[in-house]
C-alpha positions in Angstrom: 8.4 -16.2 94.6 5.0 -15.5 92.7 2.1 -16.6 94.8 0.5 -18.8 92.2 3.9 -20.0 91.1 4.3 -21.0 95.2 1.2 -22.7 95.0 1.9 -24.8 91.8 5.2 -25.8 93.3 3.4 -27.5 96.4 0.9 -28.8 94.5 2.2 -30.3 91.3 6.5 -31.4 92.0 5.2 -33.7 94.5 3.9 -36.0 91.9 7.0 -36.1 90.0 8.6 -39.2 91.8 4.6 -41.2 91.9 4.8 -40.3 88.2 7.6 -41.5 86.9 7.9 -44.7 88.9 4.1 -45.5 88.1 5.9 -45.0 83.9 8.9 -47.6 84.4 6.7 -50.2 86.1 3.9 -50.0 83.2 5.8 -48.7 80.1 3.7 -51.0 77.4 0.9 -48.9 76.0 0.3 -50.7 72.7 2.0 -50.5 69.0 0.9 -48.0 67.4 4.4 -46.2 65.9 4.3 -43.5 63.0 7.0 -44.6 59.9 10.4 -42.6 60.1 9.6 -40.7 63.3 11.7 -37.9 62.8 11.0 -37.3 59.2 7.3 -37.3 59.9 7.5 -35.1 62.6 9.4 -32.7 60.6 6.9 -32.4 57.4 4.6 -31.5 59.8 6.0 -28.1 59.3 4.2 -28.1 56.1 0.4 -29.2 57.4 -1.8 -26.2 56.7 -4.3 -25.0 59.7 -7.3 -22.7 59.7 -6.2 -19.3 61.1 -2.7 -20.8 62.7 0.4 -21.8 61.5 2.7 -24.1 62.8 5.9 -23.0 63.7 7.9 -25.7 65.0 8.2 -29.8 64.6 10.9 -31.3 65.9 11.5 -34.4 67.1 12.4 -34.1 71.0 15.4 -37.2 71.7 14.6 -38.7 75.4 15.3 -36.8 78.1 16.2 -33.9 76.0 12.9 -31.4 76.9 13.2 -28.7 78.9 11.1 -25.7 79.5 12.4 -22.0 79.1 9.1 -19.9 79.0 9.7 -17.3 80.8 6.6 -17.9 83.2 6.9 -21.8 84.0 10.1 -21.6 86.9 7.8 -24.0 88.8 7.7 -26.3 85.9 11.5 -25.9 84.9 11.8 -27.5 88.4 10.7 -31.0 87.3 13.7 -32.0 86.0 13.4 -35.5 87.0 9.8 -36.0 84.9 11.4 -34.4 82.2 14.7 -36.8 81.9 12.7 -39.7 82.0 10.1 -38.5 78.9 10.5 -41.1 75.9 11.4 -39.5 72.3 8.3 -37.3 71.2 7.4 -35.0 68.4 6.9 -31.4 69.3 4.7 -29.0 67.4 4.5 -25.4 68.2 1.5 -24.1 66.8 0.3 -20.1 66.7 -3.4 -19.4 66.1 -4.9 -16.1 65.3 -8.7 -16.3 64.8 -9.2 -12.7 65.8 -6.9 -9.9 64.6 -6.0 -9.6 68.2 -5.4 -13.1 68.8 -2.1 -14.4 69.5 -2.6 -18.2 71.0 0.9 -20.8 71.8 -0.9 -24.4 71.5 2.2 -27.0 72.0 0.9 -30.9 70.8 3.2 -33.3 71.7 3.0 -36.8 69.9 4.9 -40.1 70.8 6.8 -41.6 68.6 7.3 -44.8 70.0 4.0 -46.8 71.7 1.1 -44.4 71.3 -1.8 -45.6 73.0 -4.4 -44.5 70.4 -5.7 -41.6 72.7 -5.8 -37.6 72.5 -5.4 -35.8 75.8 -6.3 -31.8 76.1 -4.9 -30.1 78.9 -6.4 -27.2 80.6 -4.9 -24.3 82.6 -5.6 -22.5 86.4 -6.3 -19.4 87.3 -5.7 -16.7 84.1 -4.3 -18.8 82.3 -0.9 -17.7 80.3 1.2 -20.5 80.0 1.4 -24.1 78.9 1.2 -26.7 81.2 4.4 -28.5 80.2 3.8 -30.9 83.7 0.9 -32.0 82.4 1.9 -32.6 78.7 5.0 -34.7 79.7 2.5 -36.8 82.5 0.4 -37.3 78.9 3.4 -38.4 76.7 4.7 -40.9 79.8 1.6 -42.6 79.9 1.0 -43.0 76.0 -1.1 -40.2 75.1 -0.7 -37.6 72.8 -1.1 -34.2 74.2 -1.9 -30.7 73.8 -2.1 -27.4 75.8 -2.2 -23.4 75.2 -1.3 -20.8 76.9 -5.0 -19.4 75.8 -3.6 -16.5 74.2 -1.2 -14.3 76.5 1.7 -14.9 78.5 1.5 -14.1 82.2 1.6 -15.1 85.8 -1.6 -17.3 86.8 -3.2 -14.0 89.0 -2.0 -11.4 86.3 -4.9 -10.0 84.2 -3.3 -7.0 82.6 -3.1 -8.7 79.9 -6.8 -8.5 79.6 -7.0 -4.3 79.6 -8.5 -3.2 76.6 -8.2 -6.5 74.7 -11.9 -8.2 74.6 -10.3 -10.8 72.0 -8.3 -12.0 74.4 -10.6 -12.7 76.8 -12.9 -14.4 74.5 -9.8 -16.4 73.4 -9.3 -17.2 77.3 -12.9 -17.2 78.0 -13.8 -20.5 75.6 -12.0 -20.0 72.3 -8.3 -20.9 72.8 -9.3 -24.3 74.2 -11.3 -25.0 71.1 -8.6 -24.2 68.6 -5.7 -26.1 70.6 -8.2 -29.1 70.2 -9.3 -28.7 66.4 -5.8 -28.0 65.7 -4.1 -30.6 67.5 -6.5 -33.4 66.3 -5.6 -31.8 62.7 -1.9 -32.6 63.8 -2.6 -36.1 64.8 -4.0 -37.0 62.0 -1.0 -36.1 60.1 1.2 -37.8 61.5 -0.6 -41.2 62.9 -3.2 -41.3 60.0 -6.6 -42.3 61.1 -6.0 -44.2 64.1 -7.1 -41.4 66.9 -9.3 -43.9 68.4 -10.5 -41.2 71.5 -10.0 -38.2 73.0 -10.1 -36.9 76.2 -10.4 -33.5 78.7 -9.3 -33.4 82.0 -8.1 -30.3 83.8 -8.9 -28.6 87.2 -10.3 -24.9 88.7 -10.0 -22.8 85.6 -9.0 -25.9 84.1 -12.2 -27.6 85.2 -14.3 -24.3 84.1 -12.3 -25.0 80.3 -13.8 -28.6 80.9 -17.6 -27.8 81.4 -17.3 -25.0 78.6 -15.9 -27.8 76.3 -18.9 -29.9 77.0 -21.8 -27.1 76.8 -20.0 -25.3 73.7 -18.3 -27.7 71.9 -19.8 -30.9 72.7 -18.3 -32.7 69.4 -14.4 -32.4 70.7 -14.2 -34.5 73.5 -15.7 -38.2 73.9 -14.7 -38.0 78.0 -14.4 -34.9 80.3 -12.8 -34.8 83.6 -13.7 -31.4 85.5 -12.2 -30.5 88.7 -13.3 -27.9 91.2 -14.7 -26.0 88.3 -14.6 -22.2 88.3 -17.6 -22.0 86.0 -19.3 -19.6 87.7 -16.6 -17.3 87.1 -18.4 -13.8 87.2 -20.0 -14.9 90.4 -16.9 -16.5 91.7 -14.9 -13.4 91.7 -17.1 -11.4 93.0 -17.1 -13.7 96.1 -13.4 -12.4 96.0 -14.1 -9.4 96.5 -17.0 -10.3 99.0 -13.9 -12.1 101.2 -11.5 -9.4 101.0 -14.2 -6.6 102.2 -14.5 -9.0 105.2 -11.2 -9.3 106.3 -10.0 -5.8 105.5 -13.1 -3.9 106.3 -11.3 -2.5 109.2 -7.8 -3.6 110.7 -9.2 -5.5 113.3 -11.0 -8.1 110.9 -8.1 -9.3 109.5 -7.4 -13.0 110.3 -3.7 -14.1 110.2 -2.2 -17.5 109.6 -1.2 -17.9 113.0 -5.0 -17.9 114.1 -6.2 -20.8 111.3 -5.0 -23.7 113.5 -7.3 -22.6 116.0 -10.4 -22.3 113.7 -9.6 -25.9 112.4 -9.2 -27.6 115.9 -12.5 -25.7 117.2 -14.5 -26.8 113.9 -12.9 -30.4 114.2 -14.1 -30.1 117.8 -17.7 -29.6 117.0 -18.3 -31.6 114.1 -15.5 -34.1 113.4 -17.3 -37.1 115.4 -20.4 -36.5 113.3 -19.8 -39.3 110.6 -18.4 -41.8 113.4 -15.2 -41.6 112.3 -12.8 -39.0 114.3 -10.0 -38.9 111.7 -9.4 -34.6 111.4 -11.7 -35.3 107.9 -15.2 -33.9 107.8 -17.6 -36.5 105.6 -20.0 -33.8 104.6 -19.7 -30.2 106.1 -22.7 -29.1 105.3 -23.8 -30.9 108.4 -21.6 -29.0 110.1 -22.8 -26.1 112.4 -19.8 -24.5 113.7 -19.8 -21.2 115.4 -17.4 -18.5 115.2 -18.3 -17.2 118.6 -17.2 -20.4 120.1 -13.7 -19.6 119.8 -14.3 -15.4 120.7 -11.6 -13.9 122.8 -12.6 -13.2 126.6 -9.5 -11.8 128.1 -7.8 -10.9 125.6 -6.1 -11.3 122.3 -4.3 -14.7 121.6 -3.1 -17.0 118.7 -5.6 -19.1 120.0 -9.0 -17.3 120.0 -10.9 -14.9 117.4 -11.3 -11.2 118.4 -15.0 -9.5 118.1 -14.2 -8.1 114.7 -12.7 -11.8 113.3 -15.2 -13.3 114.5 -18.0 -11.0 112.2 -15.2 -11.6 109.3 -15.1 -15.3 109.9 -19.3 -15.7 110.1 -19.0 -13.3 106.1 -16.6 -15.7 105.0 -18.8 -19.2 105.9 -21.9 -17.5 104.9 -20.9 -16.1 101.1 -21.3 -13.2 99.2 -24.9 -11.9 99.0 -26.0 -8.2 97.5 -27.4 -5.3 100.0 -30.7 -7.4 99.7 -29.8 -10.1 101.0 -29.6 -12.0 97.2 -27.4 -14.8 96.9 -24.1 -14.2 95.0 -21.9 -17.3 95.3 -21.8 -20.0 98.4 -19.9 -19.4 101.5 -16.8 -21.2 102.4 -17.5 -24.9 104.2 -15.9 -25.3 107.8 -13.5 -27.8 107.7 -9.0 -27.8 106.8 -9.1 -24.2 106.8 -4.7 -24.5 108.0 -2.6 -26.2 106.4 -0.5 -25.7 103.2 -3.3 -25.7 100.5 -5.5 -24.0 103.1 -6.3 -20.3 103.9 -3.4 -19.2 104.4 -2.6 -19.4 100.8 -5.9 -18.4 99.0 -8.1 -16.3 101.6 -6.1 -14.6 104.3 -2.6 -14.4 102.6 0.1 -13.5 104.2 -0.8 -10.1 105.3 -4.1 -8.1 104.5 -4.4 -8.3 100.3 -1.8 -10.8 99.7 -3.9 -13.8 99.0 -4.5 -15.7 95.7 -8.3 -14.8 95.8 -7.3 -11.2 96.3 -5.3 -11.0 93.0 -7.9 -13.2 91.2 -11.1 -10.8 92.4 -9.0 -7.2 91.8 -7.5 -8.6 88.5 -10.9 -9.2 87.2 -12.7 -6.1 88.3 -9.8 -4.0 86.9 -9.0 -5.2 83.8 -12.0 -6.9 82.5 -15.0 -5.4 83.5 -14.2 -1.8 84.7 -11.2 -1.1 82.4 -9.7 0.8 85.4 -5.9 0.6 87.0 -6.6 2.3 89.6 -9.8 0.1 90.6 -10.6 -0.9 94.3 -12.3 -3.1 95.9 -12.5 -1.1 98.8 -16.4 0.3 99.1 -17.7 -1.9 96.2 -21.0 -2.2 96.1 -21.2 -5.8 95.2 -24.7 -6.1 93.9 -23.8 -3.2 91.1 -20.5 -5.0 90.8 -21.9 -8.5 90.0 -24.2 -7.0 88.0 -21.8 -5.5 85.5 -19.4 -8.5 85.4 -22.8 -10.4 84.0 -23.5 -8.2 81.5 -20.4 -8.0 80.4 -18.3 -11.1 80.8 -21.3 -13.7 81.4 -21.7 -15.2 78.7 -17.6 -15.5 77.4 -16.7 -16.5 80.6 -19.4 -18.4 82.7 -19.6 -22.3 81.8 -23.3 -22.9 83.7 -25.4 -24.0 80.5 -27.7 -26.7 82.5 -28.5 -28.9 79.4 -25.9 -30.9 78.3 -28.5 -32.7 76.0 -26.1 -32.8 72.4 -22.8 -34.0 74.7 -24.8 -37.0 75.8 -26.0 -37.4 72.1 -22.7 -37.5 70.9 -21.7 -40.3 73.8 -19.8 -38.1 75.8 -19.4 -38.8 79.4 -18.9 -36.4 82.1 -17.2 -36.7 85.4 -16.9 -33.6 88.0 -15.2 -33.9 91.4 -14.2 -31.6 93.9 -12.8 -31.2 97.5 -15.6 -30.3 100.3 -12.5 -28.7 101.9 -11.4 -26.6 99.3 -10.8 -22.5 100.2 -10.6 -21.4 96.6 -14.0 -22.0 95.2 -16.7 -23.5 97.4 -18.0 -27.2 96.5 -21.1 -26.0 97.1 -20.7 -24.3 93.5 -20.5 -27.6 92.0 -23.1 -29.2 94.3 -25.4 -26.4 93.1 -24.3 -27.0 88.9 -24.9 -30.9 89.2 -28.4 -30.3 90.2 -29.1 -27.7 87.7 -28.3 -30.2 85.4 -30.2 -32.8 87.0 -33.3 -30.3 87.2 -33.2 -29.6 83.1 -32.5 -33.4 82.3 -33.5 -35.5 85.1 -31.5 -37.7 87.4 -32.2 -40.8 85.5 -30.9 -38.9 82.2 -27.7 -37.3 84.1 -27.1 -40.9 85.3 -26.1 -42.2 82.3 -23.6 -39.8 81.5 -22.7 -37.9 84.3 -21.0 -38.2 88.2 -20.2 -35.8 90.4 -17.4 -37.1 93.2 -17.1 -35.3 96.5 -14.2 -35.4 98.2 -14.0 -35.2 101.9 -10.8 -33.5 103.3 -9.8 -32.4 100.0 -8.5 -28.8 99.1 -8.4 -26.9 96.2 -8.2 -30.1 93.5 -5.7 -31.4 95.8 -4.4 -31.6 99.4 -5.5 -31.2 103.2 -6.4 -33.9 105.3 -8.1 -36.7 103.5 -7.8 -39.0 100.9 -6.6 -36.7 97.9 -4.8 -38.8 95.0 -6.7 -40.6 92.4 -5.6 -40.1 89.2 -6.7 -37.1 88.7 -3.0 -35.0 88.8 -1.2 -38.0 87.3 -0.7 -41.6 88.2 0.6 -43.5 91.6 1.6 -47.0 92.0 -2.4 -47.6 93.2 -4.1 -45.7 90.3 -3.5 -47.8 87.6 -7.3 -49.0 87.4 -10.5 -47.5 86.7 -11.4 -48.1 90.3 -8.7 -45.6 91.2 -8.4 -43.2 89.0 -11.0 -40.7 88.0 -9.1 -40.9 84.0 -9.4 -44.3 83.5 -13.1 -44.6 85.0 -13.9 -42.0 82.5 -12.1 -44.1 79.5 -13.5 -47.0 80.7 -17.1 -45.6 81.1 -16.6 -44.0 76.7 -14.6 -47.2 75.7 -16.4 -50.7 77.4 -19.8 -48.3 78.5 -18.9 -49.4 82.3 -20.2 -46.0 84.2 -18.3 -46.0 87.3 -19.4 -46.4 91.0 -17.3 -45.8 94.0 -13.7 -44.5 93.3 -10.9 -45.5 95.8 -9.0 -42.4 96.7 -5.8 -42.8 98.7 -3.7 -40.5 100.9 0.3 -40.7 100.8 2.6 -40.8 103.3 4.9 -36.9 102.5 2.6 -36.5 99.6 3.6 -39.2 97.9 7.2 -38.6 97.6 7.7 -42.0 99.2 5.2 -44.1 97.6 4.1 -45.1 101.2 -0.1 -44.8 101.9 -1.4 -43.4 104.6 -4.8 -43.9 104.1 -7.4 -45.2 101.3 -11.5 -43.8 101.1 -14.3 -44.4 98.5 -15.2 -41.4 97.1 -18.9 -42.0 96.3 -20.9 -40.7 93.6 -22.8 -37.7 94.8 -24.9 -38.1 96.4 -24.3 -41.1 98.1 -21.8 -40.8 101.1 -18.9 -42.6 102.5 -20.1 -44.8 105.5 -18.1 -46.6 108.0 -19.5 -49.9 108.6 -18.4 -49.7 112.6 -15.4 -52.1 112.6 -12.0 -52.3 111.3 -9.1 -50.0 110.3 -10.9 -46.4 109.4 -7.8 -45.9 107.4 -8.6 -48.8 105.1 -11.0 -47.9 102.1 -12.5 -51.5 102.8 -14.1 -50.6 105.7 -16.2 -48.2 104.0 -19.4 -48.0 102.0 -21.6 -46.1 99.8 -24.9 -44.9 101.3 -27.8 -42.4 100.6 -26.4 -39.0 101.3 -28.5 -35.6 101.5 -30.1 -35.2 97.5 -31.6 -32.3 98.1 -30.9 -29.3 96.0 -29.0 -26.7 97.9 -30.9 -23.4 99.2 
């Protein structure tokens, strides 16, 4: 199986079951129902569009969906969400606002309860397919929905597509998301009339970048934005990529298997795990963490248990970041903490064997085919202070969402929420540590306040997973996030709609990733950068027990 279609498969399928039982014990959303449902979704065929056409409306009978892209096997697998979707109108939409533009926008539109609300959907990695999991979340909750494949169909880590086509990547870069939303609001209006009451962004990693972009470029499409783990510094970001796979493959030696990463974890655990008062396997803040590699350095020989010399040197690159021949800072290191497990190393930095990893596909894929214009690139020998140099002057500005002033979103209303894993192997959370306060440096932290959080997530992966808390409505609903107090959508709709701006956030871990409904364990997630505390008493596992203090505020070096 397809690395990035592995990774979607354990991170999305396992909140089919949360999903669709969280839908059958809340299926009122209000009464809002479009006249003649299926004859209204048909004339739909006739709405004219700027530079797209609409090439399918039909009304989808319940249960009746299913996906047959050629790309989405890992979505075709939710069968279950898909039986369960209540009747919806389906319009296929193609936009061409380049002559080398060929972007797939799908808006799906109840046509029973509609709850008054627009949801845009985002996509990971390079994009290339619509994210039919999260559309069908969207329509079971009450939304209307839309998503793009942002102009190519591919594999998440496949950038050919990119090779000679700078349309395209403009179109992935910032435009596609921009026409899915014009276009699909066009297509609400048409069939509801005026009654779109709000509309909403919420997407993760690339996803999350597509968020930010939204709110610098466009600030007029979206009255809320929900951006996780944002790759926004995507030039930078890749380059890191590169920067990781020069350390584990600069000579055989370096490489780090999978079978080692259980022994990193325990040793970092070791050092630092006690250091909130809580020893729970979760690190609160691991930038207070000052693990060393040498610690765990073989001394008579080689084991599954210790680092060799040469892994050691790779494992010191790989917490310290990518930084030019001078020393100059590229993009923050990794942060000690859940590097096993499966959302961990394994599956984005050391891979399998020595260039099998996600981050190894993602960093080739965009030195190959969008800035050098070469098949037969390497990363081998890069000199990544030239390297990061040309991917800025080429690619910055389509593909980079790091605009500090968000001054015309906050005129407009719009309300902003970023969270991200501390835990997470795929981009650092230092990266969004270090975007929140460049935004708090242009606009000021009173400014930022009233539109913005930023929600740090200890234990987290990449957007979800690992150790801690990692479920609050941020990859669909559970049975407990079905208030603005868990779940990062609804604090953002509660913060546009009532002007309540939200505090702490109750995250909650499940028992088999929430397969059986059962928690394991609940956490605040604070705003940054206030910090979970344990008061000293009670069950650790119990979000009660918790609360928000003064964390570390200071800008990162």
């Amino acid at each position: 199986m397809h690395l990035a279609m592995e990774a979607k498969l354990a991170i999305k399928k396992i909140f089919v079951a949360a999903v669709i039982a969280a839908f059958l014990s809340n299926a009122s959303f209000g009464q809002k129902k479009p006249p003649d449902a299926g004859q209204s979704c048909e004339r739909l065929a006739q709405v004219a569009l700027p530079n797209a056409k609409i090439t399918l409306a039909k009304l989808a009978v319940a249960g009746s969906f299913t996906p047959t892209t050629a790309v989405t096997q890992w979505m075709a697998s939710d069968t279950a969400l898909y039986r369960t979707l209540p009747p919806f109108c389906r319009v296929a939409i193609e936009a061409r606002p380049s002559a080398d533009s060929d972007i797939k926008i799908e808006v799906w539109l109840p046509t029973g309860e509609w709850n008054g609300k627009f949801q845009g959907r985002g996509n990971g990695g390079f994009a290339g397919e619509i994210d039919y999991h999260a559309l069908a979340v969207a329509i079971h909750e009450g939304y209307a929905a839309a998503g793009t494949d942002t102009g190519h169909a591919a594999a998440g880590t496949d950038a050919r597509w990119a090779l000679g086509h700078p349309e395209k990547i403009t179109d992935f870069g910032y435009r596609a998301i921009h026409e899915m939303t014009q276009n699909a609001k066009t297509v609400i209006k048409a069939f509801y009339g005026n009654r779109l009451q709000h509309s909403y962004f919420a997407s993760c990693s690339n996803g999350g970048r597509q968020a930010l972009m939204e709110a610098q470029r466009f600030p007029a499409d979206y009255d809320g934005i929900v951006a996780g783990a944002p790759a926004n510094f995507w030039t930078h970001l890749l380059t890191s990529a590169v920067w990781d796979a020069q350390a584990t493959t600069s000579e055989e030696a370096s490489y780090i298997p999978p079978s080692k990463l259980q022994a990193i974890a325990i040793a970092v655990n070791e050092a630092c795990d006690a250091q909130d008062g809580v020893t729970d396997g979760i690190l609160n803040d691991p930038r207070k963490c000052r693990f060393d590699p040498s610690a765990i350095l073989c001394e008579t020989g080689d084991s599954e248990t210790c680092l060799t010399a040469p892994q050691v040197t790779a494992l010191k690159k790989l917490y310290e970041g990518a930084h030019d021949s001078h020393g100059g800072k590229i993009f923050p290191g990794l942060l000690p903490g859940a590097e096993d497990g499966a959302g961990g190393w394994s599956l984005w930095i050391t891979g399998t064997a020595p260039g099998k990893s996600l981050l190894f596909a993602f960093g080739s894929g965009f030195y190959r085919d969008m800035i050098y214009d070469r098949a037969d690139w390497s990363y081998q020998g890069a000199d990544l202070g030239e390297a990061v140099k040309a991917a800025d002057a080429k690619m910055a500005k389509t593909l980079n969402a790091t605009e500090a002033n968000l001054a015309a979103f906050k005129a407009r209303g719009g309300k902003l929420i970023m969270y991200h894993g501390w835990d997470d192997p795929a981009i650092s959370a230092l990266n969004s540590v270090d975007y929140y306060h460049s935004v708090v440096g242009v606009m000021g932290r009173d400014s930022v306040d009233a539109f913005a959080r930023l929600y740090m997530a200890p234990g987290m992966q990449h957007c979800d997973g690992g150790p801690g808390p990692d479920s609050f409505g941020q990859a669909g609903p559970s049975p407990m996030e079905r208030d603005a107090g868990h779940s990062v959508q609804l604090a953002v709709e509660q913060w546009v709609e009532k002007g309540v701006a939200p505090s702490a956030i109750i995250a909650t871990k499940y028992e088999d990733r929430g397969a059986s409904g059962d928690v394991k364990m609940t956490r605040p997630l604070c705003p940054y950068p206030q910090v979970a505390k344990y008061k000293g008493s009670g069950d650790s596992n119990d979000a009660a027990n918790f609360i928000c203090a003064p964390g570390d505020a200071s800008a990162p070096e």
